[in-house]
VOBA-155315 format. One line per field, with one value per residue (C-alpha): x, y, z; residue number from 0. Coordinates in nm, 2 decimals. Layout:
u = [X;...] .
v = [Y;...] .
w = [Z;...] .
k = [NUM;...] .
END
This chain:
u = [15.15;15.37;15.70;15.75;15.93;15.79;15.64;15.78;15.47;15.39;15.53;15.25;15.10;15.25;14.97;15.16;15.15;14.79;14.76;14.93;14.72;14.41;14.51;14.61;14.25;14.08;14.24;14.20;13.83;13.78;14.01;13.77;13.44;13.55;13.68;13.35;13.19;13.36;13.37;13.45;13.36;13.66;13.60;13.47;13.73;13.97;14.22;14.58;14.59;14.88;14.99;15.03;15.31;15.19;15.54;15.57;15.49;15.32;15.20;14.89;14.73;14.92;15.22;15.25;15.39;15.12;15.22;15.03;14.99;14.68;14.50;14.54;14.27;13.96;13.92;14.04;13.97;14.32;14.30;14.65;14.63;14.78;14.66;14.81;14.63;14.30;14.15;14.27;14.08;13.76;13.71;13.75;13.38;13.25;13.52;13.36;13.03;13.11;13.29;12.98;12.74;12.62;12.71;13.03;13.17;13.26;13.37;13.60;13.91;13.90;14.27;14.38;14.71;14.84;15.23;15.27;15.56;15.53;15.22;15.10;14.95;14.72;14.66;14.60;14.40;14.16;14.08;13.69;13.63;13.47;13.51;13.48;13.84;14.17;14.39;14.79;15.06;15.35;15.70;15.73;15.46;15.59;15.60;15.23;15.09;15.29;15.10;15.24;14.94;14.76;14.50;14.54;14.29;14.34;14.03;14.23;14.05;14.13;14.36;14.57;14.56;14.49;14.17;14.11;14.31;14.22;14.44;14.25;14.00;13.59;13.29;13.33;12.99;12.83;12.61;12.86;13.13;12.98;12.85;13.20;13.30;12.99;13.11;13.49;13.33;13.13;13.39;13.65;13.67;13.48;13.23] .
v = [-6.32;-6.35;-6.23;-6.21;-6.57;-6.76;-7.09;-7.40;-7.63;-7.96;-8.26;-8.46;-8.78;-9.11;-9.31;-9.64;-9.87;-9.72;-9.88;-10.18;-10.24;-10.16;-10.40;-10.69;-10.64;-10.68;-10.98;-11.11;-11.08;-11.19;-11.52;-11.59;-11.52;-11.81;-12.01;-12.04;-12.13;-12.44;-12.52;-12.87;-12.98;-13.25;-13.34;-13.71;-13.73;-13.99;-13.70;-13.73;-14.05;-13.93;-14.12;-13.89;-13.86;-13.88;-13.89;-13.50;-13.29;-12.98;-12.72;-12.67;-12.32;-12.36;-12.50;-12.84;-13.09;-13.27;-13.59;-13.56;-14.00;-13.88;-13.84;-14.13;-14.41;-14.17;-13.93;-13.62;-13.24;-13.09;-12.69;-12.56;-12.16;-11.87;-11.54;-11.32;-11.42;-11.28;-11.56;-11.81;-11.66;-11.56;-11.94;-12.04;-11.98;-12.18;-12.47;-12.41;-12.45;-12.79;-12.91;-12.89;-13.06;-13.37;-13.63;-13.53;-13.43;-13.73;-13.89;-13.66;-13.48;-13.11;-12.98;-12.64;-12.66;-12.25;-12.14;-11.84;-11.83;-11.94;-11.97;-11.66;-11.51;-11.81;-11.77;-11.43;-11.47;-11.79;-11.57;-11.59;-11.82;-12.16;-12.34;-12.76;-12.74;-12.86;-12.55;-12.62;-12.42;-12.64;-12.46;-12.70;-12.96;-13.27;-13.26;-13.42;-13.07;-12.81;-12.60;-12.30;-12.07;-12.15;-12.18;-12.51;-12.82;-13.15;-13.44;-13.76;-14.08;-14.32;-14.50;-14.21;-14.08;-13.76;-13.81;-13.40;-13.10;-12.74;-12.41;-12.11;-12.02;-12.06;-12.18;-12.51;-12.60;-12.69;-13.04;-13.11;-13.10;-13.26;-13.56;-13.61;-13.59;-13.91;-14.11;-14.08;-14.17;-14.49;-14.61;-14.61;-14.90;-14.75;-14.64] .
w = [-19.31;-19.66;-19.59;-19.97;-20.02;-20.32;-20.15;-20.26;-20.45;-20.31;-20.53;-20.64;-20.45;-20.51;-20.60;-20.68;-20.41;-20.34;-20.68;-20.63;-20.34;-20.50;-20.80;-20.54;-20.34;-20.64;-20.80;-20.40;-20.44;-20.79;-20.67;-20.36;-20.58;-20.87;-20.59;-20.43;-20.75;-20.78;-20.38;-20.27;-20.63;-20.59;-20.26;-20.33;-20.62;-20.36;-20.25;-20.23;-20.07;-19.90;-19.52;-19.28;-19.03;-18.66;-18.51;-18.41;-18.09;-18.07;-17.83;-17.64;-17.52;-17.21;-17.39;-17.32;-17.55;-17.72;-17.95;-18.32;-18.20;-17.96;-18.30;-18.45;-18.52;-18.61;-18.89;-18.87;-19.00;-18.96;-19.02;-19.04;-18.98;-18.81;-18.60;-18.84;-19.14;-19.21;-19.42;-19.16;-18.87;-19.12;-19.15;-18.78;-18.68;-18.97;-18.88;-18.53;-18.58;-18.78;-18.50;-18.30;-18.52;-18.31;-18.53;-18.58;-18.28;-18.08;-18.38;-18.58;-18.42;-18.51;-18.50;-18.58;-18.58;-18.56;-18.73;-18.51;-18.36;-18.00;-17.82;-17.69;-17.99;-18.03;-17.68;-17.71;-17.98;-17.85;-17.53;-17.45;-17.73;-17.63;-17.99;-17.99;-18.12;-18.02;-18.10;-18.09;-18.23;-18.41;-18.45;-18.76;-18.99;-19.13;-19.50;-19.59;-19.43;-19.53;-19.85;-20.03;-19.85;-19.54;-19.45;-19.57;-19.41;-19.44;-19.44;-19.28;-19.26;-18.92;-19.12;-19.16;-19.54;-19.65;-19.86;-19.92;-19.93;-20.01;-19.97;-19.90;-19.68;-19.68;-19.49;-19.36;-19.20;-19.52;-19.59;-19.88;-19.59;-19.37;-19.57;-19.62;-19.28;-19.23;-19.48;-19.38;-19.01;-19.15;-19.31;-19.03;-18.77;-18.51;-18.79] .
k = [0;1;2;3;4;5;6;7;8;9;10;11;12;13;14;15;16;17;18;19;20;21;22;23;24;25;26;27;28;29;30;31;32;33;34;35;36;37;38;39;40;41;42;43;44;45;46;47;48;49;50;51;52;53;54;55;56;57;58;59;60;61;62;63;64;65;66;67;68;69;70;71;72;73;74;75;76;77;78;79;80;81;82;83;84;85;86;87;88;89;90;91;92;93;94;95;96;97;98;99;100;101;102;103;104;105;106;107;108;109;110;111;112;113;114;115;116;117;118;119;120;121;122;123;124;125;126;127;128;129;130;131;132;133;134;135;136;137;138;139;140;141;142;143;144;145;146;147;148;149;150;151;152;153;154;155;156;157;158;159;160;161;162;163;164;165;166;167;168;169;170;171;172;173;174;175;176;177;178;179;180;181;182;183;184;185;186;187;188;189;190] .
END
């Protein structure tokens, strides 16, 4: 019923961080489309070169201290990521299913090395997933693996130099990848 009292109008909608939002997404997508284009185009271009540092501990799913040393000697895929990021977990299956291609797995050490903070989001998160991954969570990374984004991964031959990096997230499990992987196995003492 109208008891007579003029209504007050509704102010408008604030459409700008709808906007923003909107704007963001679609640079987002443009950035992952063009990024694909040119995928793993410099991946035999020598890398970085960069030694890596193998003195540092960090924590397993049931938080033990595990030393960074226990890698050492064979090439190594290094995936640095974290539960909260969406790109970071959209690329874990496809770093999975390279993990488990026969002629890799015995011979390269797969570590996704997670940023959350403690270890019960990772935990959390790896529940009822049987990937052929060592997942650890590291409260900090030694310089040679810290990026500006993560995901970041790291290709590290047994004599410990980063020979690839790339910031950003894709599909790992590709023959470009893992031709890579082979040659970085071949040409490592146990080769």
């Amino acid at each position: 019923m109208n008891s007579g009292a003029p209504s007050t109008p509704k102010a408008p909608r604030d459409w700008t961080w709808p906007m923003v939002f909107g704007v963001f997404a679609a640079f987002w997508v443009v950035y992952l489309l063009v990024g694909r284009l040119d995928q793993f185009s410099d991946l035999d271009a020598g890398g970085p070169n960069t030694p890596v540092d193998y003195e540092w501990s960090l924590r397993d799913l049931d938080n033990n201290s595990v030393k960074f040393s226990n890698f050492q000697g064979k090439p190594l895929f290094v995936n640095v990521w974290a539960t909260w990021c969406p790109p970071c977990v959209g690329e874990l299956p496809s770093i999975a299913r390279l993990a488990a291609t026969p002629e890799l797995k015995d011979k390269v050490a797969f570590v996704c090395i997670s940023t959350d903070e403690g270890i019960n989001p990772v935990r959390s998160f790896m529940r009822g997933k049987d990937w052929p991954m060592t997942i650890l969570q590291a409260d900090r990374l030694p310089p040679v693996f810290m990026s500006d984004a993560i995901p970041a991964t790291y290709l590290v031959s047994a004599e410990g130099r980063v020979v690839y990096e790339y910031v950003g997230g894709t599909d790992w499990d590709t023959p470009k990848v893992v031709a890579k992987l082979r040659k970085l196995v071949a040409d490592s003492p146990q080769g």
